[in-house]
C-alpha positions as CSV (number, residue, x, y, z in Angstrom):
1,X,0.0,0.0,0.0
2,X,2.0,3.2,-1.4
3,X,-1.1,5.7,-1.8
4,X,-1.7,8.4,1.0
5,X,-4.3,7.8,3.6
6,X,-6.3,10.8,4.0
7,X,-7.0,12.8,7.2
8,X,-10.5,11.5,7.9
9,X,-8.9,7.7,7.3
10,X,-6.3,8.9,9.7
11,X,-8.5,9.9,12.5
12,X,-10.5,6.3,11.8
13,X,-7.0,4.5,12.8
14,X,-6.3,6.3,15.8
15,X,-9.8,6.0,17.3
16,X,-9.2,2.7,16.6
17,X,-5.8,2.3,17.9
18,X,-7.7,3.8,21.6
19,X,-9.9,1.2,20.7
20,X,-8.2,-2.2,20.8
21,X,-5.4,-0.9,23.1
22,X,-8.6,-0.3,25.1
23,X,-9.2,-4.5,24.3
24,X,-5.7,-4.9,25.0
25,X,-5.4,-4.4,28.7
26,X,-9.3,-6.1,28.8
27,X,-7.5,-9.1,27.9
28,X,-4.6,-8.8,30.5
29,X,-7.4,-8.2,33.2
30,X,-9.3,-10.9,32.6
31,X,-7.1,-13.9,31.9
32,X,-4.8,-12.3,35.3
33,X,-8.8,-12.4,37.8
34,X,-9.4,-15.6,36.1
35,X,-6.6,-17.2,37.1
36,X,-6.4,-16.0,40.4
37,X,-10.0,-16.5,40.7
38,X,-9.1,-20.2,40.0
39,X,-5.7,-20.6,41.6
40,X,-5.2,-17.8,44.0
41,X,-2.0,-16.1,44.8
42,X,-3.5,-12.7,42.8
43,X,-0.1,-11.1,42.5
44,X,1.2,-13.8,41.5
45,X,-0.8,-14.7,38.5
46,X,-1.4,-10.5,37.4
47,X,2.5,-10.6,37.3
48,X,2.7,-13.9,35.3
49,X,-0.1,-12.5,33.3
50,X,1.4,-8.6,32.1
51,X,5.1,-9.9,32.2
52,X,4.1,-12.6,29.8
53,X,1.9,-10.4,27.8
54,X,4.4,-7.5,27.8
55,X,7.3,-10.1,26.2
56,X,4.8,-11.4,23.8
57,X,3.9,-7.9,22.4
58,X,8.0,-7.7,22.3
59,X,8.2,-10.5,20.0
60,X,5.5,-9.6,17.3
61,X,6.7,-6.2,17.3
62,X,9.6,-7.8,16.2
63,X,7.9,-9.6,13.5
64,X,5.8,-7.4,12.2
65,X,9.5,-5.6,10.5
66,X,9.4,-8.5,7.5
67,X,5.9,-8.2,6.9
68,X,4.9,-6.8,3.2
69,X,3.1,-3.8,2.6
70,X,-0.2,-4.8,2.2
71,X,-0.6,-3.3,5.7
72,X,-4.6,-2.6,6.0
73,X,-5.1,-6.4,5.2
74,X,-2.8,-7.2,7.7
75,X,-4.3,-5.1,10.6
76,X,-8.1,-6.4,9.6
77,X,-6.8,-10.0,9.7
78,X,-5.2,-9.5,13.7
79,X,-8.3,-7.6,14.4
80,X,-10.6,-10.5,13.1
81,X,-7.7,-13.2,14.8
82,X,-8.1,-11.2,18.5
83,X,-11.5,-11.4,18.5
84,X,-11.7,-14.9,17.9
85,X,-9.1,-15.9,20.5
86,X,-9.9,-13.0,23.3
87,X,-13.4,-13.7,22.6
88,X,-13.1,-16.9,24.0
89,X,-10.4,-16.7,26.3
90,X,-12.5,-17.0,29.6
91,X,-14.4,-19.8,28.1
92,X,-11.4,-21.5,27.5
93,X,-9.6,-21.2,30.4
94,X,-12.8,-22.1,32.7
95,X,-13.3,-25.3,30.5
96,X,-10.4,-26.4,30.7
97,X,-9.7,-25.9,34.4
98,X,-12.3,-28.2,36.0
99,X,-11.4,-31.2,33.2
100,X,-7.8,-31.2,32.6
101,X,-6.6,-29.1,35.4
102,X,-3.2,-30.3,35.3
103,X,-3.2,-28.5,31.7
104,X,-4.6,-25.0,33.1
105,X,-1.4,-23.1,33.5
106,X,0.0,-24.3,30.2
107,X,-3.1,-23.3,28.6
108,X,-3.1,-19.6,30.4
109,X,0.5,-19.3,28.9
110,X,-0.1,-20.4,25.5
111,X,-3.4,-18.2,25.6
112,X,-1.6,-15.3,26.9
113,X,1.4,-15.4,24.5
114,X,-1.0,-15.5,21.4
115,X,-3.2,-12.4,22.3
116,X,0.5,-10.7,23.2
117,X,1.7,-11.4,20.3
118,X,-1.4,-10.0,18.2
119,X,-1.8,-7.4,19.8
120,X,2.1,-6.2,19.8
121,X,1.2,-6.3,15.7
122,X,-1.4,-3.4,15.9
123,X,0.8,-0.7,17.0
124,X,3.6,-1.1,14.4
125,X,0.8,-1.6,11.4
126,X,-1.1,1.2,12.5
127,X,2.2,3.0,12.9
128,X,3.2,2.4,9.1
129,X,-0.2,3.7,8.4
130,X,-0.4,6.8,9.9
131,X,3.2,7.9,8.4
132,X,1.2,7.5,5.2
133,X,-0.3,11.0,6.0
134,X,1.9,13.0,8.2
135,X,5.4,12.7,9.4
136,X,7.0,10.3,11.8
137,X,7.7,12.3,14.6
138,X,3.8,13.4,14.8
139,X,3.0,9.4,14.0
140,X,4.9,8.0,16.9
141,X,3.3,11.1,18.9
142,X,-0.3,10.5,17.8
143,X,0.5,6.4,18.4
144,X,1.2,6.5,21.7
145,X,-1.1,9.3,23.6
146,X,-4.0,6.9,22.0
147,X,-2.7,3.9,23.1
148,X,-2.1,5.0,26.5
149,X,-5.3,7.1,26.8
150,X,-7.4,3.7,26.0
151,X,-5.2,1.6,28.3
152,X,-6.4,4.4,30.9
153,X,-9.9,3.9,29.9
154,X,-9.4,-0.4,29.9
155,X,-8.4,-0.5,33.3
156,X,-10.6,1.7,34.3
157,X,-13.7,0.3,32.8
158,X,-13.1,-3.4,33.9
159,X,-13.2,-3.0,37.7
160,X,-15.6,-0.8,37.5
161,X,-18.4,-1.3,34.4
162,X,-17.6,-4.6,32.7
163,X,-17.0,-7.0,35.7
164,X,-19.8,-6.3,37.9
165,X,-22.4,-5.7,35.1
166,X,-21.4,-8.7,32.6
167,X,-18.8,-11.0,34.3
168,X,-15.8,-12.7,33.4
169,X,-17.4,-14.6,30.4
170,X,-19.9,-12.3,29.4
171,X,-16.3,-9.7,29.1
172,X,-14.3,-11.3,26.9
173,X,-17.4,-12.2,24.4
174,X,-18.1,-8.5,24.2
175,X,-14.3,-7.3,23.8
176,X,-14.4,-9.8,21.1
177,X,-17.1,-8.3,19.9
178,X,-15.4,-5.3,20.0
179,X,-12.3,-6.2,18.1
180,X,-14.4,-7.8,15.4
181,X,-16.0,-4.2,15.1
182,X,-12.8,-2.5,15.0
183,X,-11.9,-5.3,11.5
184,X,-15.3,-4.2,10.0
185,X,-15.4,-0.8,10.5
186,X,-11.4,-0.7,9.1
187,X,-12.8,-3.1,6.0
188,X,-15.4,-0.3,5.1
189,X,-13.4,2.9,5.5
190,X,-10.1,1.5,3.6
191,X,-12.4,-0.8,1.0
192,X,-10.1,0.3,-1.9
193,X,-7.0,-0.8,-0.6
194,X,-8.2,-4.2,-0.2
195,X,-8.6,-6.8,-3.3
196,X,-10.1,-8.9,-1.2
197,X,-12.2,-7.6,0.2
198,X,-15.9,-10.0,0.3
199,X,-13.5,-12.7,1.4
200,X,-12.3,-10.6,4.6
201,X,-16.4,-9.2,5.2
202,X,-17.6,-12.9,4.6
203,X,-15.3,-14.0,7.6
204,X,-15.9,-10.9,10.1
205,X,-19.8,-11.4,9.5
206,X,-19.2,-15.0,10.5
207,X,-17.0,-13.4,13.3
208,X,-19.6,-10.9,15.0
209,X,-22.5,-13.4,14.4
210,X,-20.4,-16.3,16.4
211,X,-19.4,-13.6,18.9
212,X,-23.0,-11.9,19.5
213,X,-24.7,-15.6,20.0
214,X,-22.2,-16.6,22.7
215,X,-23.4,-13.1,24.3
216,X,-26.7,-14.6,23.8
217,X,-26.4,-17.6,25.2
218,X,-23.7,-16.8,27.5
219,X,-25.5,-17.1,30.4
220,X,-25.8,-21.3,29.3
221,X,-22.0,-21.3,29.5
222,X,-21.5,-19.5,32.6
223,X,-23.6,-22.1,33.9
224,X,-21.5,-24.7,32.7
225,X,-18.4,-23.5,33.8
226,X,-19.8,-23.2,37.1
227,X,-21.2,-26.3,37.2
228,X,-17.9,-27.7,36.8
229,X,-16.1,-25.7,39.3
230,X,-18.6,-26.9,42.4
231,X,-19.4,-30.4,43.2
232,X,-23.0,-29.1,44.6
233,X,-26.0,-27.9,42.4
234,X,-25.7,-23.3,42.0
235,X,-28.6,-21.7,43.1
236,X,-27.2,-18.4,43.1
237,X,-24.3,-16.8,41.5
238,X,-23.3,-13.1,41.0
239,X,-20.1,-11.1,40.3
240,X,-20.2,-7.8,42.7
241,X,-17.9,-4.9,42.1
242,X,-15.7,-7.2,45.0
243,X,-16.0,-10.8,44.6
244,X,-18.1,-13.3,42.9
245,X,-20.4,-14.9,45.3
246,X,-21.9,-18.5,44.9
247,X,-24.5,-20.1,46.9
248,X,-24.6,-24.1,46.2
249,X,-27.0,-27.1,47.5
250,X,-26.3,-30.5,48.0
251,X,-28.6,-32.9,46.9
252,X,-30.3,-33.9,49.4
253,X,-30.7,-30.0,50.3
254,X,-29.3,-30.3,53.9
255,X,-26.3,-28.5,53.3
256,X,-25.8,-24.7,51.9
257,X,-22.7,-23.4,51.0
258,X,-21.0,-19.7,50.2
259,X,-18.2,-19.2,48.1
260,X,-16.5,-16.2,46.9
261,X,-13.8,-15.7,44.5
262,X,-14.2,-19.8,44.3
263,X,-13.2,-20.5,48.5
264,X,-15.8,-21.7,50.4
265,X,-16.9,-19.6,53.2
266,X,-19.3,-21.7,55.0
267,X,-21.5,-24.7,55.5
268,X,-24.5,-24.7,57.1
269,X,-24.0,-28.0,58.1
270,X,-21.0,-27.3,60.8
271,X,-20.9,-23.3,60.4
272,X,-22.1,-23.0,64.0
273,X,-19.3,-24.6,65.0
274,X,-17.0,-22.3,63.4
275,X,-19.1,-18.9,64.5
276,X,-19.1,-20.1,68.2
277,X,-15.6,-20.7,68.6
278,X,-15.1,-17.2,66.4
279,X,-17.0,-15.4,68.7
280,X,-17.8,-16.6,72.0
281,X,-14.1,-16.7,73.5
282,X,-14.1,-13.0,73.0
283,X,-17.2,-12.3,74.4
284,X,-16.9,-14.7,77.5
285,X,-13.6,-12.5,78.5
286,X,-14.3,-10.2,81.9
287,X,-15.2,-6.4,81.4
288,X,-17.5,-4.6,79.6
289,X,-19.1,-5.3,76.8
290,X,-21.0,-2.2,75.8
291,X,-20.0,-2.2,72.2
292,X,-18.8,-4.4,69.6
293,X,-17.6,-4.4,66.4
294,X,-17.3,-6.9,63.6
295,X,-15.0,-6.2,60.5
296,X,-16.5,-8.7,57.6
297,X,-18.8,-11.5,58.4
298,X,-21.6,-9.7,56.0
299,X,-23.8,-12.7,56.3
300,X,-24.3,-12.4,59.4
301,X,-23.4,-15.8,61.1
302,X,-20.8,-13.7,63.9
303,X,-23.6,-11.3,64.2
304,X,-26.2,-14.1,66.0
305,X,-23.6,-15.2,68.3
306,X,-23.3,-11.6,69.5
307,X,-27.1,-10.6,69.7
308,X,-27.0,-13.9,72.1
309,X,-25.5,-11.5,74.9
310,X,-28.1,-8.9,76.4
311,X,-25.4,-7.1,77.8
312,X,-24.6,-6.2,74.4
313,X,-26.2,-2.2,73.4
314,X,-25.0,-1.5,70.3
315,X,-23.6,-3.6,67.3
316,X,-21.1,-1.8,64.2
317,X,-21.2,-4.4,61.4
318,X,-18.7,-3.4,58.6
319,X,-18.1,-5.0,55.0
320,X,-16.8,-3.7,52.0
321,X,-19.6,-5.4,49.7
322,X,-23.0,-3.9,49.9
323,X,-24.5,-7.0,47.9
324,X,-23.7,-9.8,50.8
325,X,-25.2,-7.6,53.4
326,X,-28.5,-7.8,51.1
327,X,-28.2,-11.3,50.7
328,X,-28.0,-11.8,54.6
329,X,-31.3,-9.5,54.5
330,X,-33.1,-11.1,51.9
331,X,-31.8,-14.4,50.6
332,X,-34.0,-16.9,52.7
333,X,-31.6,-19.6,53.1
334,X,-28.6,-16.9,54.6
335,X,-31.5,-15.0,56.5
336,X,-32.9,-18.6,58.4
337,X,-29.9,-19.2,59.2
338,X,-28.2,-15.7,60.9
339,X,-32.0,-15.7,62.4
340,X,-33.0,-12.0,60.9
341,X,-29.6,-11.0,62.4
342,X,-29.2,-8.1,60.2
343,X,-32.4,-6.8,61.0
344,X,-32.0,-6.3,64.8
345,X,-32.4,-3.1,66.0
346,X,-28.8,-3.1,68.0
347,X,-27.3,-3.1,64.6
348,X,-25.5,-0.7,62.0
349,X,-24.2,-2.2,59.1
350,X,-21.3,-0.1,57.7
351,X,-20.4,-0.8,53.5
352,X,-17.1,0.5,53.0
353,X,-13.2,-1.0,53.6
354,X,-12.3,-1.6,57.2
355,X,-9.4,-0.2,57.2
356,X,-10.4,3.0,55.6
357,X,-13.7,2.5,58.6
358,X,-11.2,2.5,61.1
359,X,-8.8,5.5,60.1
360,X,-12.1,7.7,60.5
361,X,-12.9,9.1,63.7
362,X,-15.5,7.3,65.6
363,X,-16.5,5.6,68.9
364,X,-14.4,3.2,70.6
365,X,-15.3,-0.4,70.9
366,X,-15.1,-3.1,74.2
367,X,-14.9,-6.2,71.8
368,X,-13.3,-6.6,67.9
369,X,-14.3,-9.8,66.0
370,X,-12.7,-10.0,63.0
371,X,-14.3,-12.2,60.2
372,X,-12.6,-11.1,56.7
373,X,-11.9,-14.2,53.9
374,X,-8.2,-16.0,53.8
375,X,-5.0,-13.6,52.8
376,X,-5.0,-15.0,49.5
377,X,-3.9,-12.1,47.8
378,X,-2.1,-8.3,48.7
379,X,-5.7,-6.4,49.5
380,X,-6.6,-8.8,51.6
381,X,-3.6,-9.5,53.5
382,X,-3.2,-5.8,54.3
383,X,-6.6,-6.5,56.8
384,X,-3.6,-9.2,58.5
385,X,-0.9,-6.6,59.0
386,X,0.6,-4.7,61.7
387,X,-0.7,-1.5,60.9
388,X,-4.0,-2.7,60.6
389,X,-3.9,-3.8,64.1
390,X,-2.6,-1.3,65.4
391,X,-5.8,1.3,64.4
392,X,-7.8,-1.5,65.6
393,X,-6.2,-1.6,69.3
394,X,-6.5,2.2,68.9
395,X,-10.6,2.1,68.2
396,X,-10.5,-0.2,71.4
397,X,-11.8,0.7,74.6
398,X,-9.2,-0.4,77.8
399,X,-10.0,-3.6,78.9
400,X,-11.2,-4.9,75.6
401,X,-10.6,-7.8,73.3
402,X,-10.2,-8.8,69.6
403,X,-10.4,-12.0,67.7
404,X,-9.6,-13.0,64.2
405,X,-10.2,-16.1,61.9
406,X,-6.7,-16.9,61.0
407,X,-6.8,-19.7,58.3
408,X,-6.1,-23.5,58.7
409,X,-2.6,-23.9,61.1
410,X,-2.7,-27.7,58.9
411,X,-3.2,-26.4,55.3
412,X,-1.5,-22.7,55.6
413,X,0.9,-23.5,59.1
414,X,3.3,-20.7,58.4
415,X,0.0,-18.1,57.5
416,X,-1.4,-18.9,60.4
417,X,1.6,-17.8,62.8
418,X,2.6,-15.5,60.8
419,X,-1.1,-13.4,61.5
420,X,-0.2,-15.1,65.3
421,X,3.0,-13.1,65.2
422,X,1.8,-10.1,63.9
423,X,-1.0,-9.6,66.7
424,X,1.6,-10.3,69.1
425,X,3.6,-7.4,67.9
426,X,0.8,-5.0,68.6
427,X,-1.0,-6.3,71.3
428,X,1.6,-8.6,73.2
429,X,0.5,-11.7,74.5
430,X,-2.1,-13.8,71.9
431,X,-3.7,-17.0,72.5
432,X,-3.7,-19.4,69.6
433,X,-6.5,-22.2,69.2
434,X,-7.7,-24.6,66.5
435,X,-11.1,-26.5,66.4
436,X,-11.7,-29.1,63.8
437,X,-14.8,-28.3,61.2
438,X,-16.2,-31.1,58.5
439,X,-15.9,-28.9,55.7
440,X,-12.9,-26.8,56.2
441,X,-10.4,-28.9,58.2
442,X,-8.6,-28.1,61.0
443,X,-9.4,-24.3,61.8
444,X,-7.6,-21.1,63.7
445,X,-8.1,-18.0,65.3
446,X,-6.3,-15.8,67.3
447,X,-7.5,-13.6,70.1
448,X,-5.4,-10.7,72.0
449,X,-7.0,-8.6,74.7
450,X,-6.4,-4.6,75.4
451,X,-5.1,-3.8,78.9
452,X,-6.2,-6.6,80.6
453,X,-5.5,-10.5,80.2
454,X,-6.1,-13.2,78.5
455,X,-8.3,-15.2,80.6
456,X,-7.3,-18.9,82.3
457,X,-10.8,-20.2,82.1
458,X,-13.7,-19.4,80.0
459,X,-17.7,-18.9,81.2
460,X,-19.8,-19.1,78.7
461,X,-22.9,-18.9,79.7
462,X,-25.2,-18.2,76.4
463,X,-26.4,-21.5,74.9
464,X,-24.2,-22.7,71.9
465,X,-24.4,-26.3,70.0
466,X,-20.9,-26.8,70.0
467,X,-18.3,-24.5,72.2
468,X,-18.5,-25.4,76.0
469,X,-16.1,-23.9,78.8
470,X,-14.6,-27.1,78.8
471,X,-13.6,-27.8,75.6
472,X,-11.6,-24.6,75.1
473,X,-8.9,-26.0,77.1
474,X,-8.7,-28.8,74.6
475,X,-8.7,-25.7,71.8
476,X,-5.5,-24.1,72.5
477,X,-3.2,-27.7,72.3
478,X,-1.7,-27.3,69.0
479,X,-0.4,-30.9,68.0
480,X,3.1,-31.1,66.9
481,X,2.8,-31.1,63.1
482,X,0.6,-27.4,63.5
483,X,2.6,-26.2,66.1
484,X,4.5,-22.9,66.0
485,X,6.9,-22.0,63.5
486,X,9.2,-19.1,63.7
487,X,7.4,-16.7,61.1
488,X,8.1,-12.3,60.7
489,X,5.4,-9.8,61.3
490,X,3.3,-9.0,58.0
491,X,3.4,-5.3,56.9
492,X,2.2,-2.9,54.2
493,X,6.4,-2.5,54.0
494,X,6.9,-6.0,53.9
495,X,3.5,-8.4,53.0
496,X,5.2,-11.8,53.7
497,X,1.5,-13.3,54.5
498,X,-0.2,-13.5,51.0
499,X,2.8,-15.2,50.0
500,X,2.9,-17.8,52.9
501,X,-0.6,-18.4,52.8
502,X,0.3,-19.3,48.6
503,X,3.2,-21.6,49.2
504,X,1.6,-23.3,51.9
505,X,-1.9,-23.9,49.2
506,X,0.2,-25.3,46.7
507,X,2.7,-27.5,49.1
């Protein structure tokens, strides 16, 4: 192509440069929650995910210098070959996950590396383009304020439009979509410089009709996947700005189950057990208790072990996702079994982060119960750190007490001590104790009090199903193969948690 593109063909390429560099960093997004959504460790796999990506877009850059001149054909064709493989990226990866697992990773890479690679052509295409109609310096100049301006607007829109409103699947068909778009609308504008032209509007058309019926019917393979990924029949299922949140059945329909981001949160089948040994150590500790605050536990499980104690006035429930504290209002299953918690008149629900709750000036609190999920990646393992506690021993009344879950000391040993440590740092003295639960494992929490001591014996005097005065003795024995290990104190300066908690999933 020798002929001079004209200014109105110009501005077409750069709003469509914005435009799949927009797709671009989609693509990154989704493959990187994906995979963590599957496997955890989330800065692990975004890393894994852009460093990948970034050398892939190296390589075909690379490429694209021995390719001829027949450059509008070339760009249509990557446009038309991005939409078919992002398109289907998330259905890809959550197939293959549940059925050849041991293949997921090499699948991610392989997926990764292709997209990379097509999308490291666009830029040096439309580059050689534009210098058709103005000079290099303005080219390069014009090339990269548009890419960077629609990275801006892809990582912007993802969080915050795309994954709440359409989901991981329902993405990646419409960015598709998207690119497939992009191949058309570049087909019709530059028609003259192509010779073949029905050939290349024949295969887009087949493109964005394949594309626009798996938006159709995406919500049959959503299903699918999810069927897949739990052993127990869905009954509800929604991605929140936060986290995706499943509810599941069993089959005979005695057993309920929560998961978000893919870990399960509960069972109603042994969650009391869980709940009381959460909350009642705390509570059963001498001194006042006024006030009481619970960071996380939106479904209000903690919150009916608390309303058990009259001497309890007033209730601050925080959580970050407004949707779970709906659920616990109005999903029948999660209200039957918090018992209307939510709905009590001693309670405030708060939806916003805890830590940003905290750093706000408010009242100070006679008992902490601390509910969040797992540290299994950096946002969350900031809630485990030593500044965290330490705004949380200063929102604490003299005399008070905390508790938090702390993971399994079996299945993440070193993550456990390691939050075990970190309390210790702030509050001195903390008493470690496991439980065992059906369908989590072996279990741990850690509970510090605030200028008093940790108690010798425990009264608890509210009626529970499990938890008796007696059988916390037998709580804080650690046997020898979850006993403590020397671990350092997790810190926004140094998060060393999120990556025990990893190594210790995957060992």
């Amino acid at each position: 192509m020798n002929d001079e593109i004209t200014p109105k063909q110009a501005l077409t390429l750069l709003i469509s440069l914005l435009v799949v560099a927009l797709c671009g960093i989609v693509y990154e997004l989704i493959i990187g929650t994906i995979s963590s959504y599957l496997l955890g460790n989330s800065v692990y796999q975004f890393s894994i995910t852009i460093g990948l990506f970034m050398f892939s877009m190296g390589v075909d850059t690379y490429i694209t210098k021995h390719f001829n001149n027949q450059f509008i054909e070339n760009f249509v064709a990557v446009e038309m070959l991005i939409a078919i493989v992002g398109g289907l990226s998330g259905i890809i990866l959550f197939t293959v996950f549940p059925f050849a697992r041991i293949f997921y990773e090499l699948t991610m890479y392989a997926t990764i590396f292709v997209i990379g690679c097509l999308v490291g052509m666009e830029i040096p295409i439309l580059t050689s383009l534009l210098a058709l109609q103005s000079g290099t310096k303005q080219t390069v100049a014009d090339v990269l304020s548009f890419d960077y301006l629609g990275a801006l607007i892809g990582s912007v829109a993802f969080p915050l439009l795309l994954l709440p409103s359409l989901g991981l699947l329902h993405s990646s068909f419409v960015i598709g979509l998207i690119n497939a778009l992009v191949a058309l609308t570049t087909l019709f504008v530059f028609r003259n410089f192509i010779s073949k032209y029905r050939i290349y509007l024949i295969l887009i058309l087949i493109i964005l009709v394949a594309l626009i019926s798996l938006n159709i019917f995406g919500a049959f393979f959503t299903r699918f996947a999810e069927k897949h990924l739990y052993f127990d029949q869905i009954i509800f299922s929604e991605q929140t700005p936060y986290q995706k949140l499943v509810f599941t059945r069993s089959q005979n329909h005695k057993d309920h189950r929560l998961f978000i981001d893919g870990s399960i949160q509960f069972s109603s089948r042994d969650e009391y057990r869980y709940h009381e040994y959460l909350v009642h150590p705390v509570m059963s500790v001498e001194g006042v208790r006024d006030r009481v605050l619970i960071l996380g536990g939106g479904d209000g499980l903690a919150l009916r072990e608390v309303l058990k104690y009259d001497a309890v006035k007033k209730i601050d429930l925080v959580d970050i996702d407004p949707r779970i504290i709906e659920l616990g209002k109005d999903f029948s299953i999660l209200r039957k079994l918090n018992k209307n918690s939510l709905n009590d008149p001693r309670v405030t629900v708060f939806t916003e982060d805890a830590f940003s709750f905290l750093n706000q000036y408010g009242p100070k609190y006679d008992r902490v119960i601390i509910d969040f999920p797992d540290p299994h990646n950096e946002a969350l393992s900031k809630l485990y750190s030593k500044e965290f506690y330490n705004i949380v021993r200063k929102r604490m009344n003299e005399g008070g007490a905390m508790v938090t879950q702390s993971s399994s000391p079996f299945f993440t040993r070193r993550a456990f001590w390691c939050i075990n440590s970190t309390i210790e740092s702030v509050f001195g003295h903390t008493l470690a104790y496991n439980i065992a639960l059906p369908s989590f494992g072996i279990w741990g929490f850690n509970l510090s009090t605030y200028g008093t001591s940790i108690p010798d014996s425990w009264n608890i005097a509210v009626p529970t199903k499990a938890i008796r005065s007696s059988t916390m003795a037998k709580a804080i024995v650690f046997d020898s193969d979850i006993s403590r290990v020397d671990t350092p104190v997790n810190s926004l300066f140094l998060p060393k948690l999120y990556q025990f908690y990893a190594e210790d999933i995957q060992s």
